[in-house]
MITOR-823828 format. One line per 2 residues: their letters; for each residue x, y, z of C-alpha. Coordinates in steps of 0.02 Angstrom, whole numbers. Layout:
a) X:Y:Z ~ ...
***
This chain:
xx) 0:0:0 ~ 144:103:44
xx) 226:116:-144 ~ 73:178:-191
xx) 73:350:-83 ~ 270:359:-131
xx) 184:374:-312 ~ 36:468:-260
xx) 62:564:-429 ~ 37:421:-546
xx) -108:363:-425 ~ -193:531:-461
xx) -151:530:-659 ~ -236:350:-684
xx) -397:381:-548 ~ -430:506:-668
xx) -407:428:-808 ~ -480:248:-769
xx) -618:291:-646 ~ -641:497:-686
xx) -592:541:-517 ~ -509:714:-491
xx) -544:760:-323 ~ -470:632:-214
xx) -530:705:-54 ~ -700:695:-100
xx) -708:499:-120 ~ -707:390:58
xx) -563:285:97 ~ -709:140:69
xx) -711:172:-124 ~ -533:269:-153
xx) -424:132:-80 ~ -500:-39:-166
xx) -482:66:-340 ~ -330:135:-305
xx) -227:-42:-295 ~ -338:-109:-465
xx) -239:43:-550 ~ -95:-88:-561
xx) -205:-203:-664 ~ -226:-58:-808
xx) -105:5:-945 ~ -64:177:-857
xx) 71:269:-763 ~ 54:165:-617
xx) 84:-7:-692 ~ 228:71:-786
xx) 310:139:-645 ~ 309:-30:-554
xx) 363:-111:-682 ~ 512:16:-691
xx) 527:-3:-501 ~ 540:-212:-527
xx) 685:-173:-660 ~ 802:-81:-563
xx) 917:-174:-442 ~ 901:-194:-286
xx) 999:-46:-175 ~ 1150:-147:-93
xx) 1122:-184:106 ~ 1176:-48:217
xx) 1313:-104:352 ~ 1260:-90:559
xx) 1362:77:542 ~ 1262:144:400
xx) 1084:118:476 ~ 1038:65:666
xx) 859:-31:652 ~ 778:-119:798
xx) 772:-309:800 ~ 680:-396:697
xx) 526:-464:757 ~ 461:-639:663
xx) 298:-630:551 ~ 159:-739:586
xx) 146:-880:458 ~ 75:-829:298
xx) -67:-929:219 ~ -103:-891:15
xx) -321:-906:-7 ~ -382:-1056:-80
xx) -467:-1027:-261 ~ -625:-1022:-158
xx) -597:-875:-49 ~ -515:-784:-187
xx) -684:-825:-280 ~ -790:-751:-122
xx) -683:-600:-135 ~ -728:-561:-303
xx) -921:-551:-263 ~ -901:-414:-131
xx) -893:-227:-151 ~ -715:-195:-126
xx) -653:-319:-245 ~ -782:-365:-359
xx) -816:-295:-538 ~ -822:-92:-539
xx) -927:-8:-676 ~ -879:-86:-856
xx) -742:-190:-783 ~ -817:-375:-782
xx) -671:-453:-692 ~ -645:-442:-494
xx) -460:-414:-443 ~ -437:-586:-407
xx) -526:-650:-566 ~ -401:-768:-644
x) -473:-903:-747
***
């Protein structure tokens, strides 16, 4: 979610090109946020700028004396959805098809 507001930018070029959004303050976090992260899915300046962020390399690990982070704490386990929950999640609101879209974010077959 974070890369997103780092590209806030591109985010407002393609909401108002995609979903003819200009004012961003006038939409609730409800409606801006689930068609914000679809933006990646289209052809605009926000899947290009990923895909320009995937190409470069990787910035080279800083030593203990160039950065001084607190331990490490370990993630929980992760679990990917089954094809059923992903399924569920394309009939609701947040995820589901918007407007002429057809497809739900996690339609893949």
């Amino acid at each position: 979610m974070g890369w997103f507001f780092e590209h806030l930018d591109d985010v407002l070029s393609d909401m108002s090109v995609f979903h003819r959004v200009d004012e961003l303050d006038q939409l609730p976090a409800a409606v801006f946020l689930p068609r914000m992260v679809r933006l990646a899915l289209y052809d605009g300046a926000v899947r290009h700028a990923m895909r320009r962020a995937a190409e470069q390399p990787a910035a080279a690990p800083q030593t203990p004396a160039q950065s001084v982070r607190p331990a490490a704490v370990p993630a929980a386990p992760v679990r990917a959805h089954t094809a059923d929950e992903l399924k569920a999640l394309n009939r609701t609101r947040e995820y589901g098809p918007l407007g002429v879209n057809q497809a739900g974010v996690f339609d893949f077959g």
